[in-house]
DSSP file (Angstrom, degrees, kcal/mol; ACC not computed):
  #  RESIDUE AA STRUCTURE BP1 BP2  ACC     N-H-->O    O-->H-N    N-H-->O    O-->H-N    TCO  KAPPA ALPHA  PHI   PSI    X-CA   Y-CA   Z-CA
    1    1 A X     >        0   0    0      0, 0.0     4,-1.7     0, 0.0     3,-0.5   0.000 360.0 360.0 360.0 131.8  -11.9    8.0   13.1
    2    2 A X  H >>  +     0   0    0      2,-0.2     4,-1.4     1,-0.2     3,-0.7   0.917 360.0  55.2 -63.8 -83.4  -11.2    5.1   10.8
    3    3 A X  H 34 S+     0   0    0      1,-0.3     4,-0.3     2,-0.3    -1,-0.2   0.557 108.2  53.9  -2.7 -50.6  -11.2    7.5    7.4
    4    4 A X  H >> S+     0   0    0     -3,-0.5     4,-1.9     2,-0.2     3,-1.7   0.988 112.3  43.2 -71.1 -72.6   -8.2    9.8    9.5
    5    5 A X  H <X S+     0   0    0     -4,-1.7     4,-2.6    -3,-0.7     5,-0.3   0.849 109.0  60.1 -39.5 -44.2   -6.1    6.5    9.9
    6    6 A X  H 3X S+     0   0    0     -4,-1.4     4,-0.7     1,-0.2    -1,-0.2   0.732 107.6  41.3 -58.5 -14.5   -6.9    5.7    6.4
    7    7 A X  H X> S+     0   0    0     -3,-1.7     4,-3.3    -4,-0.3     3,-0.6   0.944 114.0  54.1 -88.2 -60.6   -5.3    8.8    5.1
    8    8 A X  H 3< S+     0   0    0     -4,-1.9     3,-0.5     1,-0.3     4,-0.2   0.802 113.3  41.9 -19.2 -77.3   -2.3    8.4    7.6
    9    9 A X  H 3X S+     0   0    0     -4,-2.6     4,-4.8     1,-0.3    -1,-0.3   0.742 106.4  63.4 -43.1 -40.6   -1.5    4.7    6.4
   10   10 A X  H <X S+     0   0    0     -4,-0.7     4,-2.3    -3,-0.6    -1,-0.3   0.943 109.8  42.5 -70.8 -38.0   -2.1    5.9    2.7
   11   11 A X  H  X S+     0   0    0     -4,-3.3     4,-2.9    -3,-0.5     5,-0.3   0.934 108.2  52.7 -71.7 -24.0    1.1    8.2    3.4
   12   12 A X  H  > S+     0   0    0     -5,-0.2     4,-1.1     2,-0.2    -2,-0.2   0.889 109.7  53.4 -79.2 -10.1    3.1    5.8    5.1
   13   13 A X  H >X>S+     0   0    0     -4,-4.8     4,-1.7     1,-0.2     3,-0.8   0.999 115.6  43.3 -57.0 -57.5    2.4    3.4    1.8
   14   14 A X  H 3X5S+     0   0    0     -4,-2.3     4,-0.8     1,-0.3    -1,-0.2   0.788 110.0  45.3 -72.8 -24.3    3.6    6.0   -0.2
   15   15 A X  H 3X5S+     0   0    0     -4,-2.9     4,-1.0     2,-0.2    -1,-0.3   0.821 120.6  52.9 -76.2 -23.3    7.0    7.5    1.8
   16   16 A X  H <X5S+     0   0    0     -4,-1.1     4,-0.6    -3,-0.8    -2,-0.2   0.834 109.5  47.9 -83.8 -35.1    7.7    2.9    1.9
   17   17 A X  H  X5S+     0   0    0     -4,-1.7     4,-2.9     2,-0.2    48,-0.2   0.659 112.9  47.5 -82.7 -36.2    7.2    2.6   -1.9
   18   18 A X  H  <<S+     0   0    0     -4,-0.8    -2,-0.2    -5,-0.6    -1,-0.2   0.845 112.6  44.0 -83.3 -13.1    9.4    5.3   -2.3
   19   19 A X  H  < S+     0   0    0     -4,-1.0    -2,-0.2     2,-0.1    -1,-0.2   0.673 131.3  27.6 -86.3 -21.4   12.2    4.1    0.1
   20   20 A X  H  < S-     0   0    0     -4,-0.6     2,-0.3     1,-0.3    -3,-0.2   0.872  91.7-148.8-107.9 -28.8   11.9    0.7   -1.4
   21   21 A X     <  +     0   0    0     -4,-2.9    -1,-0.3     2,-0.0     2,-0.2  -0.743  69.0  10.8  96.2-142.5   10.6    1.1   -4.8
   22   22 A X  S    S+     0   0    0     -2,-0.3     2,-0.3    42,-0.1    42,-0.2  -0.530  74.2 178.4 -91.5 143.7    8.4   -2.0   -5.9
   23   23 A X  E     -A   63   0A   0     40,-1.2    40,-2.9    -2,-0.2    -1,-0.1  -0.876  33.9-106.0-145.6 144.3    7.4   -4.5   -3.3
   24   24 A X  E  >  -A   62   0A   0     -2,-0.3     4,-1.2    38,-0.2    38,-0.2  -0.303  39.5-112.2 -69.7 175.3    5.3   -7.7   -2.9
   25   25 A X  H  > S+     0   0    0     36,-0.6     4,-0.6     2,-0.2    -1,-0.1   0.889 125.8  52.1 -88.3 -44.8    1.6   -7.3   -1.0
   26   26 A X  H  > S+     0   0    0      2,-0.2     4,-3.4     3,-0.1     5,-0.2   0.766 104.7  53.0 -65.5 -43.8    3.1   -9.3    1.7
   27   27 A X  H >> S+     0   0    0      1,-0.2     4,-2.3     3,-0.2     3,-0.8   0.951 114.6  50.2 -53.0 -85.6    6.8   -6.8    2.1
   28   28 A X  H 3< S+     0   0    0     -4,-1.2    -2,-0.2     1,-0.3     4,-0.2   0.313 104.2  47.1 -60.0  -4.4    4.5   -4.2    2.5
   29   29 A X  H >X S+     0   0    0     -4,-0.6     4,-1.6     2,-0.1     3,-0.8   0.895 120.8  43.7 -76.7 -53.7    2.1   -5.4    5.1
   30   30 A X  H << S+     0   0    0     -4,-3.4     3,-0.3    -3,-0.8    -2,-0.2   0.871 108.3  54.7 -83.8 -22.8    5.2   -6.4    7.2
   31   31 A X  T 3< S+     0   0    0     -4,-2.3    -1,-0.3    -5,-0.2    -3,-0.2   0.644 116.5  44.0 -39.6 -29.0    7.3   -3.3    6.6
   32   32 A X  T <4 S-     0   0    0     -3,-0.8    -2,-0.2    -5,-0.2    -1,-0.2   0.710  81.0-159.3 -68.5 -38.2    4.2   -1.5    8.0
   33   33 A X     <  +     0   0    0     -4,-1.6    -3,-0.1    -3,-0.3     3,-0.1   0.429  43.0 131.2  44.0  19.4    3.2   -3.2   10.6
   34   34 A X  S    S-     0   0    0     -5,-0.4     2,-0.3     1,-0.2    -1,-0.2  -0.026  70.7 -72.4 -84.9-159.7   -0.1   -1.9   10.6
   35   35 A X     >  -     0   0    0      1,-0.1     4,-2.8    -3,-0.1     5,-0.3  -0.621  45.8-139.3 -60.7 123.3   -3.5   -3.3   10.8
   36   36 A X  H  > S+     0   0    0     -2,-0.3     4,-0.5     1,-0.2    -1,-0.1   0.398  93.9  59.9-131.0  62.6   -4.0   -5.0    7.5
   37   37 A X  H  > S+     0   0    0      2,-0.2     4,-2.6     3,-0.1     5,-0.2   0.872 107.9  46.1 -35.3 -92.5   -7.4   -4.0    7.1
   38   38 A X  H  > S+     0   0    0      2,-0.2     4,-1.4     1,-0.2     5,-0.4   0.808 108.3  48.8 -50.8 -45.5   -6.6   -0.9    7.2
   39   39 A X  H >X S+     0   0    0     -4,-2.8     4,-3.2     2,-0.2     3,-0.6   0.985 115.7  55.7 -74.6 -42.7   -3.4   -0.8    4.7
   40   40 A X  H 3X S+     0   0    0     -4,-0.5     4,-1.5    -5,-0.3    -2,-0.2   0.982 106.7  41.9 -21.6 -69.6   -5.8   -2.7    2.4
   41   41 A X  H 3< S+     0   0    0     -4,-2.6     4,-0.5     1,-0.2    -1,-0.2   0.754 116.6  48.5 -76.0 -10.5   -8.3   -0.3    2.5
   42   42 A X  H <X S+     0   0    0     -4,-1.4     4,-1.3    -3,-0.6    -1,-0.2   0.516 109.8  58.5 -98.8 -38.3   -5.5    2.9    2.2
   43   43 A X  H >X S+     0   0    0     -4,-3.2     3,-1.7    -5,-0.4     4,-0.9   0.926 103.6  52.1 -45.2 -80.2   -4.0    0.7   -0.9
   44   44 A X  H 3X S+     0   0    0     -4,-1.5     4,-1.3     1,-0.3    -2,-0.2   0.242 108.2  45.4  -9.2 -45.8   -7.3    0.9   -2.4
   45   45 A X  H 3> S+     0   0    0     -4,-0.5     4,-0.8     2,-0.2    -1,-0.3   0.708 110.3  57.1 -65.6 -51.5   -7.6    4.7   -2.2
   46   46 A X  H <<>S+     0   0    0     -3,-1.7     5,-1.8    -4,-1.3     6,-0.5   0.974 117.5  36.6 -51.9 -65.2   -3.8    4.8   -3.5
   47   47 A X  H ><5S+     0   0    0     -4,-0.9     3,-3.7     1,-0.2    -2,-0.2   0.971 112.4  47.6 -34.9 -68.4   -5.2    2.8   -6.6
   48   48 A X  H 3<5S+     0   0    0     -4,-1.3    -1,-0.2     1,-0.3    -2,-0.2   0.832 117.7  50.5 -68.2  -7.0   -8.6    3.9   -7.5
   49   49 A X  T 3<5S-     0   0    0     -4,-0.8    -1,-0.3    -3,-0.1    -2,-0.2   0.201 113.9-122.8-115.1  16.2   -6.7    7.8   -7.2
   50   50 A X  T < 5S+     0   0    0     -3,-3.7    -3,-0.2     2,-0.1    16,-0.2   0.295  80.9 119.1  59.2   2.5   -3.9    6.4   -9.5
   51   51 A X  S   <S+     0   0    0     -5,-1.8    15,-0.3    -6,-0.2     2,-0.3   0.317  75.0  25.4 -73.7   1.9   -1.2    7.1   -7.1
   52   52 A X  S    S-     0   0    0     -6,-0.5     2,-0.5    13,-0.3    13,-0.3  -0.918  71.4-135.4-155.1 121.8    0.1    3.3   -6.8
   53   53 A X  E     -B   64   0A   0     11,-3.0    11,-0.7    -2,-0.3     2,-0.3  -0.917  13.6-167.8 -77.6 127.0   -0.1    0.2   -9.2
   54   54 A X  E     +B   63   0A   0     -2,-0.5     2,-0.3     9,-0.2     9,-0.2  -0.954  12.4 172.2-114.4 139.5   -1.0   -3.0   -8.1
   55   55 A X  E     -B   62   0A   0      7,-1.4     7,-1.3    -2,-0.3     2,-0.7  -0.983  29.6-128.9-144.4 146.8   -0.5   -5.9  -10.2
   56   56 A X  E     +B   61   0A   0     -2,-0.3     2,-0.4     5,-0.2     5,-0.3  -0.554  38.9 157.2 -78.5 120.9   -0.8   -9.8  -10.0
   57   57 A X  E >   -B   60   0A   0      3,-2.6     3,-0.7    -2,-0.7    -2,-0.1  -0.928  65.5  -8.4-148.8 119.6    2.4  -11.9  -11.2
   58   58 A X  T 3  S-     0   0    0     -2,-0.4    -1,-0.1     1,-0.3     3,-0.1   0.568 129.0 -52.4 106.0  20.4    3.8  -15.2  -10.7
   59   59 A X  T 3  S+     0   0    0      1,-0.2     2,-0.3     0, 0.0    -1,-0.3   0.746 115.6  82.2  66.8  24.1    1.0  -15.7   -7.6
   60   60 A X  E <  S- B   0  57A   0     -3,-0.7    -3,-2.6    -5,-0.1    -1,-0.2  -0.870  81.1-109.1-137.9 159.9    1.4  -12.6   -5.4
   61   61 A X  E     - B   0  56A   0     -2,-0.3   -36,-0.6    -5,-0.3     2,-0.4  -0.493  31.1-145.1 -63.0 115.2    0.2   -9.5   -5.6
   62   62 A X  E     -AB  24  55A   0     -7,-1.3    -7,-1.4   -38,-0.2     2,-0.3  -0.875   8.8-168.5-117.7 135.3    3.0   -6.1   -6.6
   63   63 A X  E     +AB  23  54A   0    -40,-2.9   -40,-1.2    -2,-0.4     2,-0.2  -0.855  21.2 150.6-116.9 149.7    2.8   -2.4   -5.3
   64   64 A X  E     - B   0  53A   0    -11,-0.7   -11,-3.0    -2,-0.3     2,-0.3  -0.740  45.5-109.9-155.1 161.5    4.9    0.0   -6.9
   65   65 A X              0   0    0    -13,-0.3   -13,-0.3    -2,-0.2   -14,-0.1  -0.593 360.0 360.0 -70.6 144.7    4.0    4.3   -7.3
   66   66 A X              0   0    0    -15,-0.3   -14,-0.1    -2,-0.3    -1,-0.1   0.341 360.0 360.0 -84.6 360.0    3.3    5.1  -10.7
């Protein structure tokens, strides 16, 4: 079930953010290796639930946990 994967990915964002600290959109796709659909849509969930920041700077896209 897509929704059960979504949750997974949404932990491994957060245990990756926390080993690495702040990361480009592109670090964190390939540091995951997942689908990335899916770490998209598990960002997304991270965000709107405040648990992650995304911001745009210089032309790419930045994760860090809040």
């Amino acid at each position: 079930m897509i929704i059960t994967e979504i949750g997974i990915v949404a932990g491994e964002i957060w245990h990756y953010l926390d080993q690495h600290g702040e990361v480009s959109l592109p670090q964190l796709l390939e540091g995951l290796g997942n689908r990335k659909e899916v770490i998209l849509m598990s960002l997304g969930w991270l965000a709107r639930e405040g648990h992650v920041l995304v911001r745009y700077e210089k032309n790419e896209y930045r994760v860090n946990l809040r």
